[in-house]
C-alpha positions as CSV (number, residue, x, y, z in Angstrom):
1,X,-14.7,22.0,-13.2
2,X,-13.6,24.5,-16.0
3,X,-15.4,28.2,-17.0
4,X,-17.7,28.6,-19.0
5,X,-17.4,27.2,-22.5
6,X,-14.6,25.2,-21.6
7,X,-17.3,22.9,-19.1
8,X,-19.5,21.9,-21.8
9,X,-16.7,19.8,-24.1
10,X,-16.5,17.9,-21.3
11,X,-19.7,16.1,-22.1
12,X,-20.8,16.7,-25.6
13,X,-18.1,17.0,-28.1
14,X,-19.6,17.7,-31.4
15,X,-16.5,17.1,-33.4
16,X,-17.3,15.0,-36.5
17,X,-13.9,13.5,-36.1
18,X,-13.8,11.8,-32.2
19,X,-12.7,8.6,-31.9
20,X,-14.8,5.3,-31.6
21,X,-13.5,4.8,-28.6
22,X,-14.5,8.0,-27.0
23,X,-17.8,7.9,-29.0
24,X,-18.5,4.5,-27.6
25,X,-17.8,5.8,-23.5
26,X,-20.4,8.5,-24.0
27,X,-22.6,5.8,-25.6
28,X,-21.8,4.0,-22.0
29,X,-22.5,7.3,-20.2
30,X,-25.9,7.9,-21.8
31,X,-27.3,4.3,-21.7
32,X,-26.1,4.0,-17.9
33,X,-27.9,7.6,-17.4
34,X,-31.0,5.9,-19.0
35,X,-31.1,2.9,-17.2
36,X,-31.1,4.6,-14.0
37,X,-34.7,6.3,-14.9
38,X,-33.1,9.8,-15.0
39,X,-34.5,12.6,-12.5
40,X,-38.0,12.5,-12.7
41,X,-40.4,16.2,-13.4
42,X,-41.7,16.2,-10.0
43,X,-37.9,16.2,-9.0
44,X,-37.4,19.2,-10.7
45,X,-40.2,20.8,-10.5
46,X,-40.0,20.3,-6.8
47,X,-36.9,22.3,-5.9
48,X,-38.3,25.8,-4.9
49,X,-35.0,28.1,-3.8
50,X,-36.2,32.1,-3.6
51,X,-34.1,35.0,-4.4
52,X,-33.0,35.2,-0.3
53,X,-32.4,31.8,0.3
54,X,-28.9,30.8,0.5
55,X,-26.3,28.8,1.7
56,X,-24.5,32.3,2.9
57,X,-28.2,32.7,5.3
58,X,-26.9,29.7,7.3
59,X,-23.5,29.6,9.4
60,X,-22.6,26.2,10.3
61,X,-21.6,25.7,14.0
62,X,-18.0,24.0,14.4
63,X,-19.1,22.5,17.8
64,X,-18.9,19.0,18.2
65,X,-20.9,16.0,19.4
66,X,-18.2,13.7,21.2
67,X,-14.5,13.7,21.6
68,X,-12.3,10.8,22.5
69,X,-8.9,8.9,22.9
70,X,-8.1,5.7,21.5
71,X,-4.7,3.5,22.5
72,X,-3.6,0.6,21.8
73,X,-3.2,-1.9,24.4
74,X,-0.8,-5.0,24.3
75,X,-3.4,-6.8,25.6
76,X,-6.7,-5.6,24.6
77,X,-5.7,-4.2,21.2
78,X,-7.3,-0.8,20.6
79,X,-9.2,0.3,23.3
80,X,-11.2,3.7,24.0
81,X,-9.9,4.9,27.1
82,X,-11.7,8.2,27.4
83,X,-14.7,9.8,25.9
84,X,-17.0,12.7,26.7
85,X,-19.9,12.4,27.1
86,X,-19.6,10.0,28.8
87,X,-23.0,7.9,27.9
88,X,-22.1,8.1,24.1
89,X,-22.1,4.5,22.3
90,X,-18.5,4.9,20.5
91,X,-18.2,0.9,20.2
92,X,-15.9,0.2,16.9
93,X,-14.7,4.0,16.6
94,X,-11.3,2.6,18.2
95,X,-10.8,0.6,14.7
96,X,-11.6,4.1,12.7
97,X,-9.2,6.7,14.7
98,X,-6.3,3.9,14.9
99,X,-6.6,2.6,10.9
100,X,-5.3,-1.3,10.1
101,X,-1.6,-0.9,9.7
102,X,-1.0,2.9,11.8
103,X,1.7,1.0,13.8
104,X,4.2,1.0,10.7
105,X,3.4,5.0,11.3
106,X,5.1,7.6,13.5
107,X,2.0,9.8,12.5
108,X,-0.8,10.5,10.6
109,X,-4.5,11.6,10.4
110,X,-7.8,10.1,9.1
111,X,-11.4,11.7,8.4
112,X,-14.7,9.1,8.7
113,X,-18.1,8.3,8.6
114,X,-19.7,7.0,12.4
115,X,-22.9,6.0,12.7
116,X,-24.9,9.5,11.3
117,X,-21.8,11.8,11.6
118,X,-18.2,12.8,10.6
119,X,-15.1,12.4,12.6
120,X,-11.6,13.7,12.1
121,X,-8.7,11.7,14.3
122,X,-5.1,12.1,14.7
123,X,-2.8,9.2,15.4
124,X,1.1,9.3,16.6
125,X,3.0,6.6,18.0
126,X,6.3,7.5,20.3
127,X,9.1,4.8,21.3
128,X,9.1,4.0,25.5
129,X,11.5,2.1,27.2
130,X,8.7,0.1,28.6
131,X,8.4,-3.9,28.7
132,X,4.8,-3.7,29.1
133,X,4.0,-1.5,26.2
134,X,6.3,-3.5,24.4
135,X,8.5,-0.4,23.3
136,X,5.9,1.8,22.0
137,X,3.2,4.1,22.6
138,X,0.5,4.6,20.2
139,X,-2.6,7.2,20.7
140,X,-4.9,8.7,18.8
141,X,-7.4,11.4,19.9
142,X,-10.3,12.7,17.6
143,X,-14.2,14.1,17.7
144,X,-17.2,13.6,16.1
145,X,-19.5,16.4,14.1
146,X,-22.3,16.5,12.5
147,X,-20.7,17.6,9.4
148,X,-17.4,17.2,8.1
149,X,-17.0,20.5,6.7
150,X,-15.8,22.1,9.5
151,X,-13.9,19.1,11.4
152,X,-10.6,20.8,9.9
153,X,-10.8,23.6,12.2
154,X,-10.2,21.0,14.8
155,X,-6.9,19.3,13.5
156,X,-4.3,21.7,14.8
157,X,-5.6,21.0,18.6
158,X,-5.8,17.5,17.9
159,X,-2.4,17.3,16.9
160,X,-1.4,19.0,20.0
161,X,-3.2,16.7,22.6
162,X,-2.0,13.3,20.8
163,X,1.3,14.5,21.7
164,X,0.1,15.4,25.4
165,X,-1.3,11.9,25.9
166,X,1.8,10.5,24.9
167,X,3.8,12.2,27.1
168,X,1.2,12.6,30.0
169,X,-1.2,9.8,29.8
170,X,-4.3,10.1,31.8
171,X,-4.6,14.0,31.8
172,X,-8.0,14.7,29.8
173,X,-8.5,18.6,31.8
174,X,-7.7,20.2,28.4
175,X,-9.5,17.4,26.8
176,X,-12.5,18.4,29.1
177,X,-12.5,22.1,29.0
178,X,-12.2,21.9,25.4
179,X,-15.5,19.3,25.5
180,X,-17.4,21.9,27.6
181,X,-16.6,24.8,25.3
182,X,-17.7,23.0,21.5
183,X,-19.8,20.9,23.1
184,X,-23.0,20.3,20.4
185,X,-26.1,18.6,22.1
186,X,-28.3,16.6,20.4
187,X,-31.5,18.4,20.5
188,X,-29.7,21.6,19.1
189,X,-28.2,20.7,15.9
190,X,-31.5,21.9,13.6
191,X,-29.1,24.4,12.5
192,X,-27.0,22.1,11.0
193,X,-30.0,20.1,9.2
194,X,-31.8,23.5,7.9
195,X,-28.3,23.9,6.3
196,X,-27.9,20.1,4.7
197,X,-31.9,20.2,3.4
198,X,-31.3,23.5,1.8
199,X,-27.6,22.4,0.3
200,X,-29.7,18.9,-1.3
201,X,-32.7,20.9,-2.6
202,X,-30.8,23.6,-4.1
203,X,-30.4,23.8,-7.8
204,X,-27.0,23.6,-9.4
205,X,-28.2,26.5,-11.6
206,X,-29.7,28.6,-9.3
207,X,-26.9,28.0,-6.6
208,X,-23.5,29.4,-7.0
209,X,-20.7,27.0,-7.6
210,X,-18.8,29.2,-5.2
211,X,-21.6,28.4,-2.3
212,X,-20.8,24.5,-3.4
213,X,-17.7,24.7,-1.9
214,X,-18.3,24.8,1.5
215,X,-20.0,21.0,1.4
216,X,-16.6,20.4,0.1
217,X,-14.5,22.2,2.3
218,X,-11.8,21.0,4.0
219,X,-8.6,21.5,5.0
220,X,-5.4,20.0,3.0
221,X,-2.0,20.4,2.2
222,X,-0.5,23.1,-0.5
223,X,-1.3,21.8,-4.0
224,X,-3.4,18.8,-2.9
225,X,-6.2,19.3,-6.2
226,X,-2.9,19.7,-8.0
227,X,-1.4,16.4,-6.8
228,X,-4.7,14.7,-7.3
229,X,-4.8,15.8,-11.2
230,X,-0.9,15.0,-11.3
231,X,-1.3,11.9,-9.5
232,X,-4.2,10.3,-11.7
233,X,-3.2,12.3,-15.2
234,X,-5.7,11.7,-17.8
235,X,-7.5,9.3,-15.6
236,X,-9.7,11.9,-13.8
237,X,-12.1,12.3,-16.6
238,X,-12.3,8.5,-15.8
239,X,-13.3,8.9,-11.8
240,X,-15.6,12.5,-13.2
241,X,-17.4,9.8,-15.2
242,X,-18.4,7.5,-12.2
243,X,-19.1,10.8,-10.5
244,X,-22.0,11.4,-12.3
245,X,-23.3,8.2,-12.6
246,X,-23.1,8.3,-8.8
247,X,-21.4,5.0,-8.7
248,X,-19.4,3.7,-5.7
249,X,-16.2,4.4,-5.6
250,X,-13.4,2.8,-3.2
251,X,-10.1,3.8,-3.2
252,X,-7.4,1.0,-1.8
253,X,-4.1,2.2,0.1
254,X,-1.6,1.2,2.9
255,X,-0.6,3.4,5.6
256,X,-1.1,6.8,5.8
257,X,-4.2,6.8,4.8
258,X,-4.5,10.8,5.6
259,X,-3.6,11.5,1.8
260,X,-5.9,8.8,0.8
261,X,-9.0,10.7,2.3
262,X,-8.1,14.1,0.7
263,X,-8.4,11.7,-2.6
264,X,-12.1,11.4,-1.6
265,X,-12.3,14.7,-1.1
266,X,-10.9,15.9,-4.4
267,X,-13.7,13.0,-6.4
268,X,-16.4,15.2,-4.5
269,X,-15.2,18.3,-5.7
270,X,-14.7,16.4,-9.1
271,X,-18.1,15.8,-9.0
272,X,-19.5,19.0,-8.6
273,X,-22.0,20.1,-11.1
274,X,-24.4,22.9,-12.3
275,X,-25.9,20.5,-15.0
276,X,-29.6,19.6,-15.0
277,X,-29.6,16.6,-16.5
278,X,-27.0,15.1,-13.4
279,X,-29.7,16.2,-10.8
280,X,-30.2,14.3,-8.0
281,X,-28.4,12.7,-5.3
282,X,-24.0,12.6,-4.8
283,X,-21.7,10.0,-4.2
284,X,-21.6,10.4,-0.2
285,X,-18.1,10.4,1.0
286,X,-17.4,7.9,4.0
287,X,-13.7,8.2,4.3
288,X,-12.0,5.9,5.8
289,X,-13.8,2.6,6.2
290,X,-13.2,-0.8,7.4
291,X,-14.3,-4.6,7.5
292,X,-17.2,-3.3,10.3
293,X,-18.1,-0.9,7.4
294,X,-19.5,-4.0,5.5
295,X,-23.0,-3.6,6.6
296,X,-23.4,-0.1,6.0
297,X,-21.4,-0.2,2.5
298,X,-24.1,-3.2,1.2
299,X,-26.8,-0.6,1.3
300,X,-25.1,2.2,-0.6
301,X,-26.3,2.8,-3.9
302,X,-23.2,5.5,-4.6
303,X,-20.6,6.7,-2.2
304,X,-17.0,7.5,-1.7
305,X,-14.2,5.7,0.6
306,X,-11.1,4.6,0.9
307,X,-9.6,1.4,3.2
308,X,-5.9,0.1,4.2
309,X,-7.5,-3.0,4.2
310,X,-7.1,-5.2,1.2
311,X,-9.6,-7.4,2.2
312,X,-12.0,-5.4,0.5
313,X,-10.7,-6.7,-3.0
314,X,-12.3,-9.7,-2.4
315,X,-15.8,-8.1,-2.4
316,X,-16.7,-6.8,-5.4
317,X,-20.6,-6.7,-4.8
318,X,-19.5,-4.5,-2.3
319,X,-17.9,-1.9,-4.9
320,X,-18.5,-0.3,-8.4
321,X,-15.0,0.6,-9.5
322,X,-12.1,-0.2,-6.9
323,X,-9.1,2.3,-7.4
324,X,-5.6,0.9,-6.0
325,X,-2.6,3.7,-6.9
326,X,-3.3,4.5,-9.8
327,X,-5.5,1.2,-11.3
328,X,-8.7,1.5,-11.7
329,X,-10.5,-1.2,-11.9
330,X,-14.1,-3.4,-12.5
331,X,-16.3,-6.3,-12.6
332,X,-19.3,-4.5,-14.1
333,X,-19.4,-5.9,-17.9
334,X,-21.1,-2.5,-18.3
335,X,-18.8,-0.4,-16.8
336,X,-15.5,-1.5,-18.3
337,X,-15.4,0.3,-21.6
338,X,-15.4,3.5,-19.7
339,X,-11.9,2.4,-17.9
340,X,-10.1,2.9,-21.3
341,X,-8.6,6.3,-21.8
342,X,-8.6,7.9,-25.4
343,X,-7.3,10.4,-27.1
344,X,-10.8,12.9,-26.2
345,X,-9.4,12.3,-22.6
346,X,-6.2,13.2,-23.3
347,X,-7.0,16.2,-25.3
348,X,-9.2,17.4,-22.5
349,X,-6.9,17.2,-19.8
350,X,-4.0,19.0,-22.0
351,X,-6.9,22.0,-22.5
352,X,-7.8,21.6,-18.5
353,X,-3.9,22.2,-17.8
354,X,-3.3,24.9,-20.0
355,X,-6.5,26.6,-18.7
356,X,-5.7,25.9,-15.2
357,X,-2.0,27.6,-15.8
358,X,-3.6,30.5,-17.3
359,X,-5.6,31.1,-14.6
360,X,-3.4,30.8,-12.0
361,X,-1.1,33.3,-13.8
362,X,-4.2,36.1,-13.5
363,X,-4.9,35.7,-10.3
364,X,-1.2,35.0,-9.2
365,X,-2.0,38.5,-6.6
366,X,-5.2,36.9,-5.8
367,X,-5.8,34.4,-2.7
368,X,-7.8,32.3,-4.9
369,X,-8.0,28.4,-3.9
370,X,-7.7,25.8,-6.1
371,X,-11.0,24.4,-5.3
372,X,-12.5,28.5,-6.5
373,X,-10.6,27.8,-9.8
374,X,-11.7,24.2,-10.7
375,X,-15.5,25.0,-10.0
376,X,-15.5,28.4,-11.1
């Protein structure tokens, strides 16, 4: 997250004078670390990346596996109403593409997890004069990937054909030709899963943190790492520490729940690492998920969502640290100590800012990305 010397305070602070309090969440950090049996030798010794292997070696097709429209219906309730392919089992992607609470929404967007892949929907909802639609029109049109690394590529168009279904429902040609051109079968996606296996067995020291960023990559609003540091202050030293203890991580929000899913994907970028003794496997981020999400959820051991649906309160075997607005929270005894801030925290962030404006003012003539200058 910071350069050089300034990443190492971060987790061993040698100064004589620390507070107990901050003394006492490393303690946390360390025993947690133990407890979980560590990375074993034949881990380490196992990863094997040569001199010409790289993530670079690998480009990652943006093609796509299914693409659909969801609607709601005054009857029904959300309904998919077209798909391709057409033999695709999408049964409870209506519920992910059209979030709990969208109708309070003119528009908005949400990234998730289906089944083994990644999708990327956007939602809009226009005012009809029509009894049977009950004055309003609400569509949302997305796809699915095997990766959601590249999904953002896909927004702009997506934008554009919510609108066209609204105004000219039942007209998938573009819809279709834009299937048969990104179109990703099945039997062809070993590309994609050389490029996964190599990103897991790589080591943090031997891989660049720049070559990290594209399993973070995606795309996001001006100043959205900025708003997520603003947004949580001092806090995000807080969420860094469950990052590396790989716990599981749910953030709470109503509608939109757009912003909400760049949240998760600032934590994985927060949780990027080139330190040995945090080898092993990252929180995986699910997006948005919902009460058919249960199931899946129960046999996490870490990940990263976020819900509109407060339900999810209520389960707390179901979550490690729930996060609504700005409140973290827990019911692991264990965990609890590390919800406090102190003043190490503080300190740290006030150095992270300062650093973070200094480096933005040298490269103010460079087109460097806030994700470059947080892992960097």
């Amino acid at each position: 997250m910071m350069a050089g010397e300034e990443r190492r305070p971060l987790l061993f602070d040698d100064n004589s004078a620390e507070d107990d309090a901050y003394s006492n969440s490393r303690k946390v950090v360390n025993q947690l670390y133990r407890n979980q049996g560590g990375y074993s030798n034949e881990y380490i010794s196992g990863i094997n990346v040569s001199a010409s292997s790289s993530v670079a070696d690998f480009v990652e097709s943006d093609n796509i596996i299914a693409i659909f429209v969801v609607c709601f219906d005054t009857k029904a309730g959300n309904i998919v109403e077209w798909s391709a392919p057409a033999d695709m089992k999408l049964e409870g992607i209506e519920f992910k593409a059209m979030p709990s609470g969208a109708h309070t929404l003119v528009k908005d967007f949400v990234y998730f997890k289906f089944n083994a892949y990644y999708g990327l929907a956007c939602y809009e909802t226009m005012a009809v004069d029509n009894v049977e639609e009950r004055g309003a029109r609400m569509k949302s049109v997305g796809i699915l990937a095997a990766s959601y690394t590249l999904l953002y590529r896909h927004m702009h168009f997506l934008e554009k054909q919510v609108k066209m279904q609204l105004n000219n429902p039942g007209n998938y040609e573009q819809l279709q030709l834009f299937w048969e051109d990104k179109k990703l079968t099945l039997e062809s996606t070993d590309s994609v899963t050389n490029l996964k296996q190599l990103m897991r067995n790589s080591s943090p020291l031997v891989r660049p943190a720049r070559e990290l960023l594209s399993e973070f990559r995606i795309t996001h609003p001006a100043g959205c790492f900025s708003q997520f540091l603003q947004f949580f202050g001092e806090r995000i030293f807080t969420l860094w520490k469950f990052m590396l203890l790989r716990k599981r991580l749910l953030f709470f929000s109503p509608p939109p729940i757009g912003v909400v899913c760049y949240r998760v994907y600032c934590c994985c970028c927060l949780g990027s690492h080139r330190l040995p003794q945090f080898l092993g496997t990252e929180p995986k981020p699910h997006f948005f998920v919902n009460i058919n999400d249960i199931d899946t959820l129960e046999a996490e051991a870490c990940y990263i969502a976020c819900t509109t649906e407060k339900i999810f309160e209520t389960k707390p075997q179901l979550y490690d640290v729930y996060v609504d607005n700005q409140n973290l929270k827990t019911d692991v005894p264990v965990l609890k100590d590390l919800l406090k801030i102190n003043s190490a925290d503080r300190d740290k962030f006030v150095k992270m800012t300062d650093l973070r404006t200094s480096q933005l003012y040298a490269h103010s003539n460079d087109a460097l990305s806030e994700e470059q200058l947080f892992v960097t």
